[in-house]
C-alpha positions in Angstrom: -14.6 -32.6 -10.6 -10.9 -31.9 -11.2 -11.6 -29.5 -13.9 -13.3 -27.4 -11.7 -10.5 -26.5 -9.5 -8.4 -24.8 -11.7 -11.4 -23.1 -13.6 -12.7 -21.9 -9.9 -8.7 -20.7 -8.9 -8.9 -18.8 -12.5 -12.2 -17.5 -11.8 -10.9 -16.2 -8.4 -7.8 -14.8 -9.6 -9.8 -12.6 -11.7 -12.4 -11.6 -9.8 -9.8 -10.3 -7.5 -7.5 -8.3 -10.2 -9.7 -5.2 -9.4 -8.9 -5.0 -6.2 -5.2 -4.7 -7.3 -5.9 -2.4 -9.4 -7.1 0.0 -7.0 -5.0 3.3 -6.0 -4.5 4.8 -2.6 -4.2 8.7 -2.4 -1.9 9.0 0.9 -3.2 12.8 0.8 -6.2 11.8 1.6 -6.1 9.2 3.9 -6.4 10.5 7.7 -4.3 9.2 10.6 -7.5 7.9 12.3 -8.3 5.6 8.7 -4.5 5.0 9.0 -4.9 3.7 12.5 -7.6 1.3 11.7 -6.0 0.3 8.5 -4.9 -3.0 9.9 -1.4 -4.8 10.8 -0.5 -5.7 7.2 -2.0 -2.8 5.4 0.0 0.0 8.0 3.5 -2.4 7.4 2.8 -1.8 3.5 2.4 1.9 3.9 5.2 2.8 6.3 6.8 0.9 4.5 6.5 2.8 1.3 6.5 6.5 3.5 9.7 5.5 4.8 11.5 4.7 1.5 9.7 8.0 0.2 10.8 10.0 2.8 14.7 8.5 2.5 14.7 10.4 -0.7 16.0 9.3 -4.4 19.8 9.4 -3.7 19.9 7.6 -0.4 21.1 3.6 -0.7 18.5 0.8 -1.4 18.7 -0.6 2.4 15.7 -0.7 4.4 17.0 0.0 8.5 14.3 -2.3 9.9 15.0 -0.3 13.2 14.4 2.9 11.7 11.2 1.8 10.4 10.2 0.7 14.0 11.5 4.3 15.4 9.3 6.2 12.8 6.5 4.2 13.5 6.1 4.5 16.5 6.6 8.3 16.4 3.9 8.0 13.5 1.5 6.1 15.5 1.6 8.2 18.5 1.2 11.9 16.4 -1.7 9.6 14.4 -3.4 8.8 17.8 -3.2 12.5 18.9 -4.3 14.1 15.8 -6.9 11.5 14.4 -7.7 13.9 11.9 -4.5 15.0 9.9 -4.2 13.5 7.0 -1.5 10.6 6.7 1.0 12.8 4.3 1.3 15.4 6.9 1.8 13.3 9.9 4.5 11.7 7.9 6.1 14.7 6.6 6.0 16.0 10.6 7.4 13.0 11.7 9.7 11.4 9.2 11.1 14.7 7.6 14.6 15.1 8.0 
């Protein structure tokens, strides 16, 4: 019985490395898909908006209270225009 463990964790694991594997095309994404993306999923993507928005030269610090700012200010242009797509709303809202 203990054998099967690890050869069930193993089998897991792999039958879950395509989901890893799969891309996300912010252009397409709409604030209203954004919105119902869930908690985790929406702190993954602003997080990665914000650092793309920051720009190549700026320092590797991430301002937590930024973050917060911009989304908030996201979430409410995302709830009034349901159907932008995510790379707009972000460029509206977290251009500098």
């Amino acid at each position: 019985m203990r054998a099967f463990g690890p050869a069930a964790l193993a089998a897991m694991m792999l039958a879950a490395s395509p989901a890893l594997a799969e891309n996300l095309d912010l252009s397409t994404v709409t604030c209203k898909d954004f919105l119902a993306a869930g908690k985790d999923n929406i702190s993954i993507i602003l997080t990665w908006l914000d650092a793309y928005h920051l720009g190549k030269d700026a320092p590797p610090v991430i301002d937590f209270d930024r973050m917060t700012k911009s989304g908030a200010a996201l979430g409410k242009y995302c709830g009034e225009n349901g159907d932008a797509t995510l790379s707009k709303a972000a460029d509206t809202v977290m251009s500098k």
